[in-house]
Backbone as ProteinMPNN parsed JSONL, in Angstrom:
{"seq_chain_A": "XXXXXXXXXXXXXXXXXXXXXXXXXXXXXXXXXXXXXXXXXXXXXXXXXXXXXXXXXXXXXXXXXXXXXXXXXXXXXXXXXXXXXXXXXXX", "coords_chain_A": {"N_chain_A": [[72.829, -45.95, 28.71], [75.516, -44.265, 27.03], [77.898, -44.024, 24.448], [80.916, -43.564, 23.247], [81.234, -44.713, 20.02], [84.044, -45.25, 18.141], [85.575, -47.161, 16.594], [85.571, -49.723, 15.189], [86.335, -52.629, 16.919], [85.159, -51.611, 18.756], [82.479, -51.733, 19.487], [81.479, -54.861, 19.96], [82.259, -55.222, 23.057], [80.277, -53.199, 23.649], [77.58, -53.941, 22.295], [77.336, -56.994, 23.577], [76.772, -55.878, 26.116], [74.906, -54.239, 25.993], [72.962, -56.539, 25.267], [72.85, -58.268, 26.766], [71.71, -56.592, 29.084], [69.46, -56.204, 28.828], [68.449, -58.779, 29.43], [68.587, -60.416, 27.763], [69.019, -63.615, 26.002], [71.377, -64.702, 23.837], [70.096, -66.616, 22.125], [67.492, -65.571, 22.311], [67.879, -63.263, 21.323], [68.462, -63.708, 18.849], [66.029, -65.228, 17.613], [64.609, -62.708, 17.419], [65.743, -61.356, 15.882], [65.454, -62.896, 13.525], [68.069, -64.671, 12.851], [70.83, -67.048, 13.584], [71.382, -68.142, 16.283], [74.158, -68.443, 16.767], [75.249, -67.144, 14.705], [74.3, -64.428, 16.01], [76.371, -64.644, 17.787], [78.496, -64.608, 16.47], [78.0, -61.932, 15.491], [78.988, -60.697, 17.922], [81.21, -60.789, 17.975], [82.474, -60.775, 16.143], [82.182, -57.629, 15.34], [83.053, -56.477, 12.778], [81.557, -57.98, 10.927], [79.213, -57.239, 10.587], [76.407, -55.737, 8.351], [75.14, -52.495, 7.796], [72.694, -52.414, 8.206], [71.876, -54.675, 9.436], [73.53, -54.363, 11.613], [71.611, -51.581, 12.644], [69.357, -53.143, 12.92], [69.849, -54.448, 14.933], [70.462, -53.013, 17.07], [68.079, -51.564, 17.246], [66.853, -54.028, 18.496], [67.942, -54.353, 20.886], [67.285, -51.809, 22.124], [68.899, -49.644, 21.295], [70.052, -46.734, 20.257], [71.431, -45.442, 17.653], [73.732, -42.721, 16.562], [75.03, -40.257, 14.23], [77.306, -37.777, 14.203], [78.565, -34.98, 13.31], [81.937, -34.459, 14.217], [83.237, -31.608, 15.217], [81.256, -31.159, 16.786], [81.16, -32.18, 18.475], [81.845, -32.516, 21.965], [85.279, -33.275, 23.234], [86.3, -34.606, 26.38], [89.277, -34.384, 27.87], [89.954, -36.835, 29.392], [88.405, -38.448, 27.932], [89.961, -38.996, 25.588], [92.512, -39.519, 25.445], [94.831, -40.235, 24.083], [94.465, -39.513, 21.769], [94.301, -36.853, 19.048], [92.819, -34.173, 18.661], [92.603, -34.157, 15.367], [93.571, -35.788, 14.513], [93.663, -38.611, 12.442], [91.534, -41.675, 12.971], [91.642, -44.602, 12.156]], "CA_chain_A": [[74.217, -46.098, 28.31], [76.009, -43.316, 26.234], [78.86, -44.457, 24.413], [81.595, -43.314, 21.817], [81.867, -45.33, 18.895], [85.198, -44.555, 16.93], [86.397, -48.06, 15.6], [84.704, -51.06, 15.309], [86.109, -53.14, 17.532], [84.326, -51.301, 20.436], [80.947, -52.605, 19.17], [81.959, -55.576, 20.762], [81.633, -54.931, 24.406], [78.834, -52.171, 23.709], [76.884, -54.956, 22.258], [77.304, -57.761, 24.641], [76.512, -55.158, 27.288], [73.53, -53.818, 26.02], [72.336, -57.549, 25.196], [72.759, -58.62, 28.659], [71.24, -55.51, 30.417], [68.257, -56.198, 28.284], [68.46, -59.894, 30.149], [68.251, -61.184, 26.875], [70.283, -64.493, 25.688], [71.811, -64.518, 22.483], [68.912, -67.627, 20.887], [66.211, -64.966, 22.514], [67.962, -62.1, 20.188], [68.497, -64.167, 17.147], [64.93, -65.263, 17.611], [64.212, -61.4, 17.463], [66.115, -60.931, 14.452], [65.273, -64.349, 12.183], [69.27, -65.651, 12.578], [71.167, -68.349, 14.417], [72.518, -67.844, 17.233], [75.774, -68.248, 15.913], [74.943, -65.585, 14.001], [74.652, -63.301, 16.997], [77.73, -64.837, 18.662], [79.568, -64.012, 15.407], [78.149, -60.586, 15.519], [78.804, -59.561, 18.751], [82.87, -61.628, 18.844], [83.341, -59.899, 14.786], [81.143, -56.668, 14.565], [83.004, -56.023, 11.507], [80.855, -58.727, 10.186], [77.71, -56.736, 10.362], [76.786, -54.645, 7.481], [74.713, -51.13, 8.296], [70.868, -52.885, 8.578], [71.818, -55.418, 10.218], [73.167, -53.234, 12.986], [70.519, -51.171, 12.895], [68.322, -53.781, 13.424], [70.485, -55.124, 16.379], [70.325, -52.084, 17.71], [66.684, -51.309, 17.485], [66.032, -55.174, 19.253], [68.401, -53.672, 22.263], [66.633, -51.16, 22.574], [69.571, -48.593, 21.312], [69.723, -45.923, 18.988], [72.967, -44.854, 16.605], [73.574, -41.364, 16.404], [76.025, -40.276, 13.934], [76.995, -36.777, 14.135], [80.189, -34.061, 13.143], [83.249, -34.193, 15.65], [83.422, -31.083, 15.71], [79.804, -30.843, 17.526], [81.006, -33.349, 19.858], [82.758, -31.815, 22.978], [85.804, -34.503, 23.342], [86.974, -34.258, 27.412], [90.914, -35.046, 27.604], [90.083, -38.191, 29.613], [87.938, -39.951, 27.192], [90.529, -39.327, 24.259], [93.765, -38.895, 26.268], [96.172, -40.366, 23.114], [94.436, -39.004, 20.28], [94.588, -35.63, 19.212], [90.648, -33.89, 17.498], [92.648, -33.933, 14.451], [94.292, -36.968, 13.999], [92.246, -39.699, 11.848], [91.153, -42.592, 13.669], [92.017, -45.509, 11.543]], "C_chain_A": [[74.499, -45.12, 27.183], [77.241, -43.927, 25.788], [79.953, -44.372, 23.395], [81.712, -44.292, 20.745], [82.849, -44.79, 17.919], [85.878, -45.588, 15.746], [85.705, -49.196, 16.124], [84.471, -52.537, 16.164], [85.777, -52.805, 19.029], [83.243, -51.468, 20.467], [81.136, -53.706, 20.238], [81.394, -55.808, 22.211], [80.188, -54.194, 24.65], [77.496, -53.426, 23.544], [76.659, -56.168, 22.648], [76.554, -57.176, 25.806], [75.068, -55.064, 27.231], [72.313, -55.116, 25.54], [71.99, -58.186, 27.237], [71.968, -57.937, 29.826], [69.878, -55.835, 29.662], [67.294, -57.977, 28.824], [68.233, -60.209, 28.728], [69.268, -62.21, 26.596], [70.468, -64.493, 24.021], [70.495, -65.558, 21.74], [68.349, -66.652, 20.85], [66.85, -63.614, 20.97], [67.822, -62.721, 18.592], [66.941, -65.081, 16.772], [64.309, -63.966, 16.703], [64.279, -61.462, 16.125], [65.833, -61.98, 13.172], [66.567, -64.555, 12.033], [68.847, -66.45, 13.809], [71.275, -67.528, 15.402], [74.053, -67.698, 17.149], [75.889, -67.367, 15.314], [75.22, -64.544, 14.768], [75.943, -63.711, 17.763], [78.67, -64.351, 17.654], [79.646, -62.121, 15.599], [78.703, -59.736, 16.482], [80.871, -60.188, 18.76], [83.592, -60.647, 17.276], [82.436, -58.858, 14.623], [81.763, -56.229, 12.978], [82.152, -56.823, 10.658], [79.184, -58.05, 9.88], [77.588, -55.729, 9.311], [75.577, -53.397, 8.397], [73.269, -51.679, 9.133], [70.609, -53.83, 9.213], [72.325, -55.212, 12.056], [72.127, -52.302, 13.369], [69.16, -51.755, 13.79], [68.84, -54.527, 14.889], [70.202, -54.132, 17.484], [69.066, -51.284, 18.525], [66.352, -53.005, 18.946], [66.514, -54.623, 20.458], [68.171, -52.773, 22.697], [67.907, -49.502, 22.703], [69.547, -47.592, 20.197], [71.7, -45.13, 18.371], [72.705, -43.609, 16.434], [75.049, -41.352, 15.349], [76.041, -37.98, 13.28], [78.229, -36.032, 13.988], [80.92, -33.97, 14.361], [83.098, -32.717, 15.807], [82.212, -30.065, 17.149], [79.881, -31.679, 18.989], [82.004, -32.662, 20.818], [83.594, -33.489, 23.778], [86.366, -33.498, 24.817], [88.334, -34.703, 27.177], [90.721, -36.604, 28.16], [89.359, -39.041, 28.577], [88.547, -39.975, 25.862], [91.943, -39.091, 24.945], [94.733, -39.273, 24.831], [96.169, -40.153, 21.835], [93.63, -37.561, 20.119], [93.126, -35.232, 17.984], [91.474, -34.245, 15.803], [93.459, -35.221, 13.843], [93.744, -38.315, 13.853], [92.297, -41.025, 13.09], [91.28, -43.976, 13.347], [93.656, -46.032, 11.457]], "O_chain_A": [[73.65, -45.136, 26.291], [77.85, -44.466, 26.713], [79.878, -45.268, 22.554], [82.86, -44.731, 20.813], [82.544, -44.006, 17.021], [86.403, -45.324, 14.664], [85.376, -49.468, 17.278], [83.488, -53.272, 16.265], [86.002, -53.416, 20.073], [82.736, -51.383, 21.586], [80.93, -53.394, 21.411], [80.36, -56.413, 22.492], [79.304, -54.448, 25.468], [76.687, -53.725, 24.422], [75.676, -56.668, 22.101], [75.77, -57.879, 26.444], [74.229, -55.538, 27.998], [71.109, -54.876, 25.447], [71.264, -58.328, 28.221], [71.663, -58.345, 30.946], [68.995, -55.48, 30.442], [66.108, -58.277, 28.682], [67.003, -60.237, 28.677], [70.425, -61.892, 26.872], [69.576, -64.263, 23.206], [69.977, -65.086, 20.728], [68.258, -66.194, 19.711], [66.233, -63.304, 19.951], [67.268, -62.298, 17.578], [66.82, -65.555, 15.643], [63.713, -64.08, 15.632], [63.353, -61.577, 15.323], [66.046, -61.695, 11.994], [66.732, -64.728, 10.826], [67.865, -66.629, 14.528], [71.258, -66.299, 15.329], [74.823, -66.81, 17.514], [76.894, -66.673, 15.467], [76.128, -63.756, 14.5], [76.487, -62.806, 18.396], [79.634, -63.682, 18.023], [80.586, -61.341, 15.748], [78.939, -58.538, 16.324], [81.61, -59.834, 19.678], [84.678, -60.07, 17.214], [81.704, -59.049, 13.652], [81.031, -55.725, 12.126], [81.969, -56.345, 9.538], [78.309, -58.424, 9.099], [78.467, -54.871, 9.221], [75.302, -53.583, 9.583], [72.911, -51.43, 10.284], [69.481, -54.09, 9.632], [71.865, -55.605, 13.128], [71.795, -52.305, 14.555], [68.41, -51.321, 14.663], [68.098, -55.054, 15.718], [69.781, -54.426, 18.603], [68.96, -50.732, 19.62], [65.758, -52.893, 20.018], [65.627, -54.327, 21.259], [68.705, -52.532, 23.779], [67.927, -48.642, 23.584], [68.882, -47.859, 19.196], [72.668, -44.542, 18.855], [71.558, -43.254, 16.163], [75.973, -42.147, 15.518], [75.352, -37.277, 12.541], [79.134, -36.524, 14.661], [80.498, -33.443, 15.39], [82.679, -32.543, 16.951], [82.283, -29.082, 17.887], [79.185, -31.798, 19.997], [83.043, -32.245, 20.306], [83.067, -34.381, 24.443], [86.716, -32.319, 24.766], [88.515, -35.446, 26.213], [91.224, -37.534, 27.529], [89.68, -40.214, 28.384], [88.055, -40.675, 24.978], [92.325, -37.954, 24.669], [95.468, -38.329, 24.54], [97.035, -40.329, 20.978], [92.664, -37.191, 20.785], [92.688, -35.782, 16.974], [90.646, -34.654, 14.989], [93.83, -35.352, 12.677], [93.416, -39.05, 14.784], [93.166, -41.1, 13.959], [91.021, -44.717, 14.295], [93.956, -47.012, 10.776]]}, "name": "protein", "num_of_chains": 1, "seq": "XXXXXXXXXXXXXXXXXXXXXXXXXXXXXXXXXXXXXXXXXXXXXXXXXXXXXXXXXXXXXXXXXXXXXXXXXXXXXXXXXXXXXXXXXXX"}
């Protein structure tokens, strides 16, 4: 899975997804990580709730990796940004 991250609530789906493809259930992850479960249901329904290491570490149990790298290195196609323009902030 390859996948833009631009705003936070697209964590969300990414991380449901990549929990699920991993057949894992949310206890089995928060097992992983030493929370609740509730914990991971929070994380994956509010990612703004996660701070940096705790994604990280979500990330590592799913078996994904964060890249964070200059736009202008990133080759944006028109379909996967059709209503926002390279130069116009994202917030």
């Amino acid at each position: 899975m390859k996948q833009l991250l631009s705003v936070i609530d697209q964590a969300s789906p990414i991380l449901q997804a990549a929990r699920k493809s991993t057949r894992l259930s949310q206890t089995e992850l928060a097992r992983q990580l030493g929370v609740s479960q509730s914990r991971i249901s929070s994380m994956e329904l509010d990612p703004g709730s996660i701070n940096l290491a705790q994604l990280l570490a979500m990330c590592s149990a799913l078996n994904l990796e964060l890249w964070v790298q200059s736009k202008e290195n990133h080759v944006h196609r028109a379909d996967d940004r059709k209503s926002t323009s390279l130069n116009e902030p994202e917030w």
